[in-house]
N, C-alpha and C positions, 0 to 999 in steps of 0.2 A: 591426441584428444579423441580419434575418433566419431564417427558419422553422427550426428544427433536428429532424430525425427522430429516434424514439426507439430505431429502427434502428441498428444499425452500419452502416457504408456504409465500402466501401475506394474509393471517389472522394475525388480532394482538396476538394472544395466539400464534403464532410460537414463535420458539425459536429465540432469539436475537443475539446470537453467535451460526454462524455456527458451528465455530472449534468443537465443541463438536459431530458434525459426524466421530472426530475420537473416539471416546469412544463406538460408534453405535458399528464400522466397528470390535476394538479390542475386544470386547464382541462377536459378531456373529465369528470370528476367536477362540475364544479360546474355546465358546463352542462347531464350528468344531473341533477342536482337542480331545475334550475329548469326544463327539459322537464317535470319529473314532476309540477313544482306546475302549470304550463302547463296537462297534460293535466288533473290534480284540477280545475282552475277551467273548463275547457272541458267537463268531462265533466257537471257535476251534482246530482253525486253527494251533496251534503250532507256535506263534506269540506270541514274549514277548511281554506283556503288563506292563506301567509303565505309571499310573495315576499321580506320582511326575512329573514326565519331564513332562506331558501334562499341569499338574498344572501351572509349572515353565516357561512351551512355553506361557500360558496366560497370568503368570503375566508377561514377556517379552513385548509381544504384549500391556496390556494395559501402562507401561513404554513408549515404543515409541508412543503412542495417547498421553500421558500427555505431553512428550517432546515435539509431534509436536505443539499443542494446545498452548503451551505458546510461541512457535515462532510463529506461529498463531497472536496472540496475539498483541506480539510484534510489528511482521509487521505491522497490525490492525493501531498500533498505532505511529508508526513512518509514514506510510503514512500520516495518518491524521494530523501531525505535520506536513511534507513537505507540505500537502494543506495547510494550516494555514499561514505557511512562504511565500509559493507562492503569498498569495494573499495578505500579508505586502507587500513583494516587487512589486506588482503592482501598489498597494496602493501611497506607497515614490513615486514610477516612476511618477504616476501621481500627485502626489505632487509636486515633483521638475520641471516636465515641466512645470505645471501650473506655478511655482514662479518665473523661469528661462524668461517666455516668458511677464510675468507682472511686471517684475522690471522694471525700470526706466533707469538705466543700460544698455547700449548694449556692449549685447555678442556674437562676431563670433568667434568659433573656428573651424579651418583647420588644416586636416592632411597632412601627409608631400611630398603627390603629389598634395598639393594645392587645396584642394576638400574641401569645408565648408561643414563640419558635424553638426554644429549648430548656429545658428543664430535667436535671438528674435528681436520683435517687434521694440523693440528701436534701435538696430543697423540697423534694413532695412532703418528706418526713417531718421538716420545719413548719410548711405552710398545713397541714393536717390530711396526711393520706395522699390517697390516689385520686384525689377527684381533677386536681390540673394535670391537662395530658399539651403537648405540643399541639399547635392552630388551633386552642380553644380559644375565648376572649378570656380576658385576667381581668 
């Protein structure tokens, strides 16, 4: 798989998926932790040293990268679903005006303060021209 930067990089050899700067970050943290017990046990100091708990604080650490990365992930991919959708219902929208305004058909519908919300082709032709446009009063 290879080293991924937690950088963005506009080279094509970056990494494709961000999320994996969480794995940089829990790596650089747990090997802080075990430098620091390194140092307490080298120093002297009368400072317990417990290389388990620092072990057990990283693999903690890298637990929450892996968790965050597949909500990461997730969301990744539930956005890209919601664009997907977004641009079907654009899609129908202009589909249905389109067919709404080229039927043969006239359609005025008004809400209930008497304001024509839609009106095609064929009903301006019936009721005489262009003078009813949509949110005028009827």
């Amino acid at each position: 798989m290879g080293f991924c930067s937690p950088y963005p990089s506009r080279s094509p050899r970056s990494c494709s998926k961000a999320g994996y700067r969480f794995f940089f970050f829990a790596a650089l943290a747990a090997l802080a932790v075990i430098a620091e017990q390194l140092y307490s046990a080298l120093g002297d100091e009368g400072i317990p040293v417990s290389f388990t708990q620092a072990g057990l604080l990283g693999l903690v650490f890298f637990a929450v990268a892996l968790l965050a990365h597949v909500l990461y992930q997730r969301i990744r991919s539930a956005e890209a679903l919601a664009e997907r959708r977004q641009l079907d219902l654009d899609n129908l929208a202009q589909l249905n005006e389109f067919i709404i305004q080229n039927m043969g058909t006239g359609i005025l519908v008004a809400d209930a303060e008497q304001r024509v919300r839609l009106i095609n082709a064929a009903a301006r032709d019936l009721l005489g021209g262009g003078q009813i446009r949509s949110g005028a009063d009827f």
